[in-house]
Every structure is written in structure tokens, then in C-alpha cells.
N, C-alpha and C positions, 0 to 999 in steps of 0.2 A: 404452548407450542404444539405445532402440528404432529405428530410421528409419521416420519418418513417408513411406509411398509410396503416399498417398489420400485422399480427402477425409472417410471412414467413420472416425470417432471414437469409440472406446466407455473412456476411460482419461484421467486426468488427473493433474498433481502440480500442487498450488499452493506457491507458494516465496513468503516474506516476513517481516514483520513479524507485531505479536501483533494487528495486524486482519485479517491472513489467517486467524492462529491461533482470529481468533474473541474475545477477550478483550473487556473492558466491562468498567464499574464499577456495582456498585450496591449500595446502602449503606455508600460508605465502601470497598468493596475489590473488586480485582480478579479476575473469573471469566468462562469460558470460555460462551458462552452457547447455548444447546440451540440456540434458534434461529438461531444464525451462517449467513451467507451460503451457506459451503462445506457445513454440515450440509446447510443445503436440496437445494444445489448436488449430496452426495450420497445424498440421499435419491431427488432428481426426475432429476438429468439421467444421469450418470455412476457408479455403482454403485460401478467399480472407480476409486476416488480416493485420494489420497494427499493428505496435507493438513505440510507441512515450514514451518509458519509458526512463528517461534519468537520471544517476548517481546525485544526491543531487536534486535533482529537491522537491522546494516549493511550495507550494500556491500560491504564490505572481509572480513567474516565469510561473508559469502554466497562470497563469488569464493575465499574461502580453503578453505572446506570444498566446492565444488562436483565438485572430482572424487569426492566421496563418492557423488554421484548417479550415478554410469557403470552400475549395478547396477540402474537404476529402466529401467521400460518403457511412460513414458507416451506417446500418442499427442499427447498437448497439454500445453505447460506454461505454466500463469497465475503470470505475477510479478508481482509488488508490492515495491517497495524503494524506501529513499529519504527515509523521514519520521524514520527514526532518526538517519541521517546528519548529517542538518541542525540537531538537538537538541544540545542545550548542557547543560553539570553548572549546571544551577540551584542547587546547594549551593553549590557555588563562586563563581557570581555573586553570591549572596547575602550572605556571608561579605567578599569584597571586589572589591566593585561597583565599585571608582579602575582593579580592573585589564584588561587585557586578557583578552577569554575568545574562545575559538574552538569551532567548532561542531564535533561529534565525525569528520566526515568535511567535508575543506576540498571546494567546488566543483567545483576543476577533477580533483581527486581522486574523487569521486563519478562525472564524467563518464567518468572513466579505466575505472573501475572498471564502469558500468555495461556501458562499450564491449565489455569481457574476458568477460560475463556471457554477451550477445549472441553475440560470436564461438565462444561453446567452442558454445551453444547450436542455431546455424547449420552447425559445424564438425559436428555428430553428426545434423543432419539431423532434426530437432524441431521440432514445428510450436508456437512460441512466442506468447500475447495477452501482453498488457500493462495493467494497471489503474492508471490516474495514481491521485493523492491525495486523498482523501477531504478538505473544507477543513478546517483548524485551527479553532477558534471563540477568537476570541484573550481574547477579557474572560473567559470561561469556565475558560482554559486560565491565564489572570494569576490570575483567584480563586484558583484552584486549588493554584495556587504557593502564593500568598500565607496561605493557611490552613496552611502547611507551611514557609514560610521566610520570611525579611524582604518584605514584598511593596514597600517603602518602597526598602531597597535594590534590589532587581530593578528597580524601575519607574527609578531615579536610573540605572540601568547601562543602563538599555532606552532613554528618553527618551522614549518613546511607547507605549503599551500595542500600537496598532497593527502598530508595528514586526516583532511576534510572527508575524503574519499573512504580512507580507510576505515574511520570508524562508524562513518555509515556502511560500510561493509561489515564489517562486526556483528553489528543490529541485526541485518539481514541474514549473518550464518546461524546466530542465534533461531530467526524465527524459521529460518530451515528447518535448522535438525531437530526444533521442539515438532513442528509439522510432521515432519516425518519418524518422530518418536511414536504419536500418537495414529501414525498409520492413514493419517489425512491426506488426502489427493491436495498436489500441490500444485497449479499451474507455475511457470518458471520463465516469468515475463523479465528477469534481468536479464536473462542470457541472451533473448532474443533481441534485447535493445542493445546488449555489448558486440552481436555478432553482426548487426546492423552496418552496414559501410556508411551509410551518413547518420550514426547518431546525433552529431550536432544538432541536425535539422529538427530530433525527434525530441530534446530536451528544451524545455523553453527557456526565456531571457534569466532567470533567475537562479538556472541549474537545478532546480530542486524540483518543479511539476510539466510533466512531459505536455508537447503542445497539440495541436490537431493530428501532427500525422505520428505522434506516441498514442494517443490515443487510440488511433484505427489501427495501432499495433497491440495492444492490451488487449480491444477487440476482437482482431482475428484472432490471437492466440486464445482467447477464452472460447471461441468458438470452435476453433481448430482442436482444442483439447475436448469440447463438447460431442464432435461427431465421431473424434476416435473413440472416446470410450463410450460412447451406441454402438458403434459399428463392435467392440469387446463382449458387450452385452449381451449383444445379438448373436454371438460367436459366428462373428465374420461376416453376416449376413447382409448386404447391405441393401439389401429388397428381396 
């Protein structure tokens, strides 16, 4: 790993799931979409980018293949993790909604796990953002089920369609406040899509991966956090 010794960035690796990766739904399937966040991201800011988002990627996959990255030389690395974790085999609930089902990474397992991310990250001297969760859209994300599997049992296993929302809310204060445990700059791309007056439009068919114009909201917000804290750095300076 490179050591970050400046505040001059010209390099990046983003690490996550398949909304880092850029994925979206439209018509029915899943594809990577020209205008993804990171595409923008480098096209406008960072040339030389690396983009390691990969479709269901957890916690637990990320910390287990991370010494894979010893060999990468970014100056900054944007994570995102966390929304797979908290994700459940909705086949299985569906099938037998009487039983107990657990979420693919338990909480305090997630915490664990983020913490080991953080340390090896700190430990090689890397200058680390953070991008919480984009919101769930949970009636969007129950449709979505439900066009696919009992939606009848899901909703009897669920008790509330809501419930969906919350504990993907959960996930997300978790990797809050482990973020801001460790003093990590946190960009805070949920708020911006909550305070959003057409979220609908910004979350795709499927509730769960935001679509073209979530995207260029991720984007600005990573940018928009980018030239504030130059403009910090520079103390005030803006030319």
C-alpha cells in the first residue's frame, strides 16, 4: 500500500458492494450503468481509479480478501459496505416464513468486522472516506420480492412491510458510528437522498440500488465533499 504523506491526491480505489460497482436495474435486469457515480468520478475528478465493487460483496468477504490489495497504490480509499450484510435469503423466508432466519452478517459481527477493515487501513497509512447507505425504499424492495417469491409469506415472516427499512437502517448506524469511532471522514449520501423531494425517482425498480439520477447524486455529494475539504485545507483559500 501506498502511504498517504499529503494532502495532494491524484489516485483512488473504491471498495464495496454492486452500488459502488455501479449496477442498476432496468427492464427487468441487472447492468452496470455508463453513468455510475465512479464512472463520473473517473472521468472528472481522479483519472487514475480503481473501481473493486463487486455484486453481494460483505463484510466478511471484503476483510477476507483485503490483503489482496497490499499491491494497490491509492492515495484515497472510498468504502462502502454493509447493505449486503444485513440482507436475508428471501428464498428461504419465503419457503418457511414459521422459521427463524438471520441476516447474512449478524451485527455485532459486522461491527467486528468493520473495525479489522479500518485497522489494517490505518495500519498502512491510507487516507480512507466512507459513504453510509443509500436508503432502502422498502414497499419497492417488498414488490420486488414479491413478484419473485411468496410475497404473502414474506409479509407473515416480516409482520410489517416497514420492518424492511428499519433494519437496513440499523446496519447503516452501525457503520456510522464505527466511522466516526475511528475519526474517518464520512461522506452522508443517505441524508441527501432522504432530503431529496423525489427520492422515488432516485431509487430504482428494485428499492435497493439507486438508478441514473442516485447516481449523479452520490456523485455530486462526493465531489461536493471533495472541494470543501480543499477549500479547509487550503484554510479558506480558494485561489
Amino acid at each position: 500500500m501506498k502511504k498517504s504523506v499529503n494532502n495532494l491526491h491524484n489516485s483512488a480505489l473504491f471498495l464495496g458492494d454492486s452500488i459502488v460497482k455501479g449496477v442498476s436495474m432496468e427492464n427487468g435486469r441487472y447492468k452496470v450503468l455508463e453513468s455510475s457515480y465512479y464512472n463520473k468520478f473517473k472521468d472528472t475528478v481522479f483519472s487514475k481509479t480503481k473501481n473493486n465493487g463487486k455484486f453481494g460483496l460483505t463484510s466478511e468477504k471484503l476483510l477476507s480478501n483485503i490483503e489482496n490489495l497490499k499491491d494497490s497504490e491509492p492515495d484515497i480509499v472510498f468504502i462502502s459496505i454493509g447493505a449486503n450484510d444485513c440482507n436475508y435469503n428471501w428464498k428461504e423466508v419465503s419457503e418457511n416464513p414459521e422459521s427463524i432466519h438471520l441476516p447474512a452478517i449478524g451485527k455485532s459481527q459486522f461491527e467486528d468486522n468493520l473495525c479489522s477493515i479500518y485497522d489494517y487501513f490505518i495500519k498502512h497509512n491510507v487516507s480512507t472516506i466512507s459513504l453510509n447507505f443509500p436508503p432502502l425504499h422498502a414497499e419497492k424492495f417488498f414488490n420486488f420480492l414479491s413478484s419473485r417469491l411468496s410475497g404473502d409469506n414474506i409479509l407473515q415472516w416480516l409482520g410489517n412491510i416497514s420492518r424492511i427499512y428499519y433494519h437496513h437502517e440499523s446496519y447503516n448506524s452501525i457503520f456510522e458510528t464505527v466511522t466516526r469511532s475511528y475519526g474517518i471522514d464520512l461522506i452522508d449520501i443517505r441524508s441527501r437522498f432522504l432530503m431529496d423531494d423525489n427520492l422515488e425517482d432516485l431509487i430504482g425498480i428494485d428499492g435497493m440500488h439507486p438508478g441514473a439520477a442516485g447516481h449523479d447524486l452520490i456523485y455530486k455529494s462526493i465531489t461536493d465533499y471533495l472541494l470543501t475539504r480543499a477549500i479547509k485545507q487550503n484554510h479558506g483559500r480558494v485561489a
